[in-house]
PATOR-965360 format. One line per field, with one value per residue: residue in one letter; x, y negated, z negated of N, C-alpha, C in turn. Coordinates in nm, 3 decimals, decimal comma, padded with zeros to 5 digits. Last residue first. Example, Ala and Ser with C-alpha at 12.3 -4.5 7.8 and 13.67 -1.06 7.14 Angstrom:
BEGIN
rest = S | A $
n_x = 01,285 | 01,319 $
n_y = 00,225 | 00,569 $
n_z = -00,708 | -00,780 $
ca_x = 01,367 | 01,230 $
ca_y = 00,106 | 00,450 $
ca_z = -00,714 | -00,780 $
c_x = 01,290 | 01,320 $
c_y = -00,003 | 00,330 $
c_z = -00,787 | -00,780 $
This chain:
BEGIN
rest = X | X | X | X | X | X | X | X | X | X | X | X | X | X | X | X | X | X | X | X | X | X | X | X | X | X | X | X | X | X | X | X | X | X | X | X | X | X | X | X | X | X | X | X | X | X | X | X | X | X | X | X | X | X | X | X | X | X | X | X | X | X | X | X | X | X | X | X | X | X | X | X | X | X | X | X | X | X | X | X | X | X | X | X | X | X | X | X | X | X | X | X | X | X | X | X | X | X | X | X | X | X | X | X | X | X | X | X | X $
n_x = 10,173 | 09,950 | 09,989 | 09,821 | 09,657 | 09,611 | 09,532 | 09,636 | 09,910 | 09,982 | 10,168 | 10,505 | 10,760 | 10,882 | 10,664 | 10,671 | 10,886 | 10,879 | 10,665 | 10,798 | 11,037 | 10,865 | 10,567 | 10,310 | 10,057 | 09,815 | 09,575 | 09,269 | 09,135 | 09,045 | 09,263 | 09,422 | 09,571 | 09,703 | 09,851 | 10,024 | 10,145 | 10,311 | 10,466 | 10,602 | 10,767 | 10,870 | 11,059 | 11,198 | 11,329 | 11,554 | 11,725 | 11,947 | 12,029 | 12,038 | 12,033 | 12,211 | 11,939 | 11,635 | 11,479 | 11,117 | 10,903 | 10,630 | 10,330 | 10,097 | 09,767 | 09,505 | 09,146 | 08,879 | 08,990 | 09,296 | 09,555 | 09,895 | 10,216 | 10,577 | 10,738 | 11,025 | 11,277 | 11,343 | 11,296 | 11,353 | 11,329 | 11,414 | 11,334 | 11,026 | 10,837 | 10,520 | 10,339 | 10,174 | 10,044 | 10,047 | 09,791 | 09,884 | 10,077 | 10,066 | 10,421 | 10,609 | 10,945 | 11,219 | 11,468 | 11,741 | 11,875 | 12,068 | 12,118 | 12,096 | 12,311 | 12,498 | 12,343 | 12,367 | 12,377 | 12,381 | 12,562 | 12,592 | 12,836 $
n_y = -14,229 | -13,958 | -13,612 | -13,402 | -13,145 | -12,853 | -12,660 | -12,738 | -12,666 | -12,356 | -12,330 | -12,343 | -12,494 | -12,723 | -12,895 | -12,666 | -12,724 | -12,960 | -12,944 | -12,746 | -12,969 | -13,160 | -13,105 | -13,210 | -13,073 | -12,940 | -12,762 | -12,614 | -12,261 | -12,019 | -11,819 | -11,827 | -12,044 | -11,978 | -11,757 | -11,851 | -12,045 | -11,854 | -11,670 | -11,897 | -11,954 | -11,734 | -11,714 | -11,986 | -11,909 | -11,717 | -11,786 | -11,807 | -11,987 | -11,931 | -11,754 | -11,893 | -12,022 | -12,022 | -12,308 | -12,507 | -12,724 | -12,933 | -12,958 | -12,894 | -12,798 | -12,661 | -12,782 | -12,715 | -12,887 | -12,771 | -12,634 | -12,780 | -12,607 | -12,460 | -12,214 | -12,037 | -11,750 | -11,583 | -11,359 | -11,026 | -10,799 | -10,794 | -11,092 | -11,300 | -11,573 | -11,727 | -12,026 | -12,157 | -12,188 | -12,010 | -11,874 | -11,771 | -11,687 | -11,451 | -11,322 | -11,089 | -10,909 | -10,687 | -10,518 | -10,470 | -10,302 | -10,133 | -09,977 | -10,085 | -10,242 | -10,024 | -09,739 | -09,448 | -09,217 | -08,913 | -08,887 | -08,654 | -08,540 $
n_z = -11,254 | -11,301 | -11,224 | -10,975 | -10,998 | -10,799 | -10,614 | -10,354 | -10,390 | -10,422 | -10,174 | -10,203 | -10,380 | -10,432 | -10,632 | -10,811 | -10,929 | -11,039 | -11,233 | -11,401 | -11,474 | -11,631 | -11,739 | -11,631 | -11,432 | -11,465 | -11,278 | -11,282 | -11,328 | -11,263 | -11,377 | -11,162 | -11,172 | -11,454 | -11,326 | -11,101 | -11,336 | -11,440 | -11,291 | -11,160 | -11,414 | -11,480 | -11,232 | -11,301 | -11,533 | -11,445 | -11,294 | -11,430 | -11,593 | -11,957 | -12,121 | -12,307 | -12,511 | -12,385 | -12,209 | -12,178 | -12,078 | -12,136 | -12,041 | -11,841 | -11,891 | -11,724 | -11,730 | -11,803 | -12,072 | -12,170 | -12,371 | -12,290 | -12,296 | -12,236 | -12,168 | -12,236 | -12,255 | -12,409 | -12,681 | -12,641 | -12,581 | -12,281 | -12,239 | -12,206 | -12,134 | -12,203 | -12,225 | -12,550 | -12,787 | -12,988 | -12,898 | -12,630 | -12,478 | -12,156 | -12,090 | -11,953 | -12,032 | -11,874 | -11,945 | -11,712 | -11,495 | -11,345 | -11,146 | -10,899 | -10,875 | -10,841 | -10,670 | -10,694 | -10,412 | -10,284 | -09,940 | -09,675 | -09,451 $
ca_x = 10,308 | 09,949 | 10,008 | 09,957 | 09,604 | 09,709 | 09,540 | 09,478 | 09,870 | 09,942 | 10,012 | 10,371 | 10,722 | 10,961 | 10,706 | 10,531 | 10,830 | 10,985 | 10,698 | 10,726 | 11,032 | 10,979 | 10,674 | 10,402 | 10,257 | 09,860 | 09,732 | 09,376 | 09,154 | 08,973 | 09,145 | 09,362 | 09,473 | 09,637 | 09,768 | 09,883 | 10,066 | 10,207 | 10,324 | 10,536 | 10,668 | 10,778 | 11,001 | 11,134 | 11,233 | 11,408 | 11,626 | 11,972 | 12,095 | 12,018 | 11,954 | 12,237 | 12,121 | 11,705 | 11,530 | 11,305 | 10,980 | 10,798 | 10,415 | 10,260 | 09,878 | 09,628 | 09,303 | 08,908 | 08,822 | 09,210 | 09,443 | 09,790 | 10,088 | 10,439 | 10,681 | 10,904 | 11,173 | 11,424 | 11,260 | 11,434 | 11,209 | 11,445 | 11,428 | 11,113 | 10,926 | 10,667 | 10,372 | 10,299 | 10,006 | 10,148 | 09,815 | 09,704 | 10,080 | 10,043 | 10,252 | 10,584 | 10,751 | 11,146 | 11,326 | 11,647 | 11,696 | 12,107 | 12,183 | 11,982 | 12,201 | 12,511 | 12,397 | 12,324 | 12,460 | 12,277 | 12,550 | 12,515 | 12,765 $
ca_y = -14,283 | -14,072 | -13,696 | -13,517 | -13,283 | -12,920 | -12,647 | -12,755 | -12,818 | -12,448 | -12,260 | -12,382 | -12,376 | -12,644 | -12,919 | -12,716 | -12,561 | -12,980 | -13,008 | -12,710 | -12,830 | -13,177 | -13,090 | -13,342 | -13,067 | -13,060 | -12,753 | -12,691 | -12,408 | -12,078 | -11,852 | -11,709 | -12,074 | -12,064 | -11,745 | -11,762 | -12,108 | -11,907 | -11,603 | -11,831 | -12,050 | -11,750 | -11,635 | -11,938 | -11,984 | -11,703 | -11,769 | -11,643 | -12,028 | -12,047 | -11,697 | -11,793 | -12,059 | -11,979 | -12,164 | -12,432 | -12,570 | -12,903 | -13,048 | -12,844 | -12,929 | -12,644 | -12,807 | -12,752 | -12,828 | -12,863 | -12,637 | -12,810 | -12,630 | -12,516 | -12,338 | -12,078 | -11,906 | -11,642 | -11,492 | -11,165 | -10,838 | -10,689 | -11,014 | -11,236 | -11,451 | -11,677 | -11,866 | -12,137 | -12,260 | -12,111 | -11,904 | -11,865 | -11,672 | -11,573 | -11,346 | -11,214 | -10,931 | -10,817 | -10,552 | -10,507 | -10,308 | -10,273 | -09,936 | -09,989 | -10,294 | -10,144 | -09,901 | -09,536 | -09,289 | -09,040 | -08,830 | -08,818 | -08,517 $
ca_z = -11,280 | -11,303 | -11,348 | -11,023 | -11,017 | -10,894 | -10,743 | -10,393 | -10,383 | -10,506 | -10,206 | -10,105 | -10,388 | -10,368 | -10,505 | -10,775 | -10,906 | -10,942 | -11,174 | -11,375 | -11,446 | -11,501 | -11,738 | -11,708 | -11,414 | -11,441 | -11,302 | -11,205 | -11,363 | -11,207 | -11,480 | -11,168 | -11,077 | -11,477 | -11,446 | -11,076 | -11,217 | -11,592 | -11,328 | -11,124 | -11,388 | -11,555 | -11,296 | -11,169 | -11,548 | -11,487 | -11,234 | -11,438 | -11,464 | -11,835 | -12,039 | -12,244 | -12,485 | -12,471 | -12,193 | -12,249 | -12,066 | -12,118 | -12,104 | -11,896 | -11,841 | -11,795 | -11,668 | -11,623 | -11,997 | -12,158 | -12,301 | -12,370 | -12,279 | -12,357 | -12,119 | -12,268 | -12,194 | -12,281 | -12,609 | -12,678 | -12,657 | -12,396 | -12,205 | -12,327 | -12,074 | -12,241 | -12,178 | -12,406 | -12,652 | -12,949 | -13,096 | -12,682 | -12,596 | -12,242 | -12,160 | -11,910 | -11,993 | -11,844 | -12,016 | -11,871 | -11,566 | -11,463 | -11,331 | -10,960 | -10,878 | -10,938 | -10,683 | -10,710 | -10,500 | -10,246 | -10,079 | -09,706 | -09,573 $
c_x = 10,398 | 10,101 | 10,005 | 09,912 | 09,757 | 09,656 | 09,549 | 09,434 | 09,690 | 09,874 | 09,927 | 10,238 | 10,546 | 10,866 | 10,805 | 10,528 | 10,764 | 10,940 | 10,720 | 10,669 | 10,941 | 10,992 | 10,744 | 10,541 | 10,297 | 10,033 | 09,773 | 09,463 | 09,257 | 09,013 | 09,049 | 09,234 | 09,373 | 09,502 | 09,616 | 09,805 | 09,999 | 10,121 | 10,276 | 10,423 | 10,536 | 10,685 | 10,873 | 11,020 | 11,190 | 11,281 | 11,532 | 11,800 | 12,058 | 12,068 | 11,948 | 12,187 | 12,126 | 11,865 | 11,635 | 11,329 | 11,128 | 10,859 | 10,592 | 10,312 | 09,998 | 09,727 | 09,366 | 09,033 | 08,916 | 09,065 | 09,331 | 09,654 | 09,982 | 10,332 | 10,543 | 10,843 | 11,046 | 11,377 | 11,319 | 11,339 | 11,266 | 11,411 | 11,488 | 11,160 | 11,027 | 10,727 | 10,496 | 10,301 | 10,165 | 10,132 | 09,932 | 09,749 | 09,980 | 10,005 | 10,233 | 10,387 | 10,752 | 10,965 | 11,274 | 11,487 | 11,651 | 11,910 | 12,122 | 11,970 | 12,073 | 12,382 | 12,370 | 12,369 | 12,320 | 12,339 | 12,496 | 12,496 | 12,718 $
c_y = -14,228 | -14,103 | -13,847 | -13,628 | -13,359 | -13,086 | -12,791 | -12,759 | -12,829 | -12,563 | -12,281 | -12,275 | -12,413 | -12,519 | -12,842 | -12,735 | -12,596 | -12,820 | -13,001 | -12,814 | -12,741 | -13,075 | -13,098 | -13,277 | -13,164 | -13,026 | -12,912 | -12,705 | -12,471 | -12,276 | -11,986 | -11,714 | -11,944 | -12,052 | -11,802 | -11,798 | -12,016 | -12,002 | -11,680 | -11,751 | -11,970 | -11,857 | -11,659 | -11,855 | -12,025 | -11,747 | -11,712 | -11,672 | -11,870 | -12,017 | -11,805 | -11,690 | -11,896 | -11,990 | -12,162 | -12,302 | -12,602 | -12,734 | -13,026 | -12,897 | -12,912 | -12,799 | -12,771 | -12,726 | -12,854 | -12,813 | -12,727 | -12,729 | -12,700 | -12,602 | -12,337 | -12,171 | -11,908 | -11,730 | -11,564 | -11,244 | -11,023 | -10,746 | -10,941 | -11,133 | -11,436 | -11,572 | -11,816 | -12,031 | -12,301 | -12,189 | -12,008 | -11,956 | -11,800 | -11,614 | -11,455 | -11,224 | -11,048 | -10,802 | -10,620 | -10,499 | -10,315 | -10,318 | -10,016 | -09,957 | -10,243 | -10,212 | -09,949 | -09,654 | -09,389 | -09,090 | -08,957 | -08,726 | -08,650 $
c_z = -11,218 | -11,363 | -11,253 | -11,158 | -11,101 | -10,898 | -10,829 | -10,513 | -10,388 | -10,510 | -10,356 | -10,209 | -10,296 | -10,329 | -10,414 | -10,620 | -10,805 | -10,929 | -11,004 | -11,221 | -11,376 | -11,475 | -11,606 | -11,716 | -11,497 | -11,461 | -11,341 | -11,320 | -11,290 | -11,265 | -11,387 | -11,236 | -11,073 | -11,306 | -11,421 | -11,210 | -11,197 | -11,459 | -11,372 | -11,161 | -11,264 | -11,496 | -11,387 | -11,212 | -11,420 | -11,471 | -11,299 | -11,323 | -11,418 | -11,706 | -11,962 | -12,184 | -12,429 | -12,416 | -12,317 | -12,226 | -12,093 | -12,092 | -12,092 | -11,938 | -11,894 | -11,778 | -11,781 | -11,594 | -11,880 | -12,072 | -12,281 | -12,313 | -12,330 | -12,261 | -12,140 | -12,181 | -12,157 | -12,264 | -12,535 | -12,610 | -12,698 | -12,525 | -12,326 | -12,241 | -12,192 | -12,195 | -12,222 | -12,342 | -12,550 | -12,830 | -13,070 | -12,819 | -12,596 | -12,348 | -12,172 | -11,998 | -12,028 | -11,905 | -12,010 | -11,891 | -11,679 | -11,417 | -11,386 | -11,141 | -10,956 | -10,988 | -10,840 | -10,722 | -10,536 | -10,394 | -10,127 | -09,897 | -09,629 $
């Protein structure tokens, strides 16, 4: 007899969305409407440029901010602009992660 169970895995489905906030110049992943993490921006002609990313106390180490950096890069190569990386974070995404490097114009230093 096959009896169809649900996993641990299946129970547990917060409330992940992922935007981009224009009026605060950041993207933002919010869990179950909570703000988790951010990563701020300047808009420029041609180029996004990332200045820093934060994660809310006790959404650290959970692979979010994977998460967000992922959608706020399509975003940005989606709107037809290059990428500047000042944030370390975003950064160090950049270099672990392939299919970007055409995108992206390295900060000087």
């Amino acid at each position: 007899m096959t009896e169809n169970m649900t996993s641990t895995e299946d129970q547990f489905s917060p409330d992940v969305s992922l935007a981009r906030n224009d009026a605060d110049h950041r993207y933002e992943l919010r869990v179950d409407g909570k703000l988790a993490v951010q990563t701020f921006f300047k808009d420029k002609p041609g180029h996004i440029d990332f200045s820093h990313t934060e994660t809310t106390e006790g959404f650290e180490g959970q692979g979010l901010g994977k998460v967000l950096a992922h959608f706020a890069l399509d975003d940005v190569v989606a709107t037809g602009k290059r990428i500047i990386p000042h944030c370390p974070f975003i950064a160090a995404y950049l270099r672990k992660h392939e299919g970007y490097e055409q995108f992206v114009d390295w900060p000087e230093g």
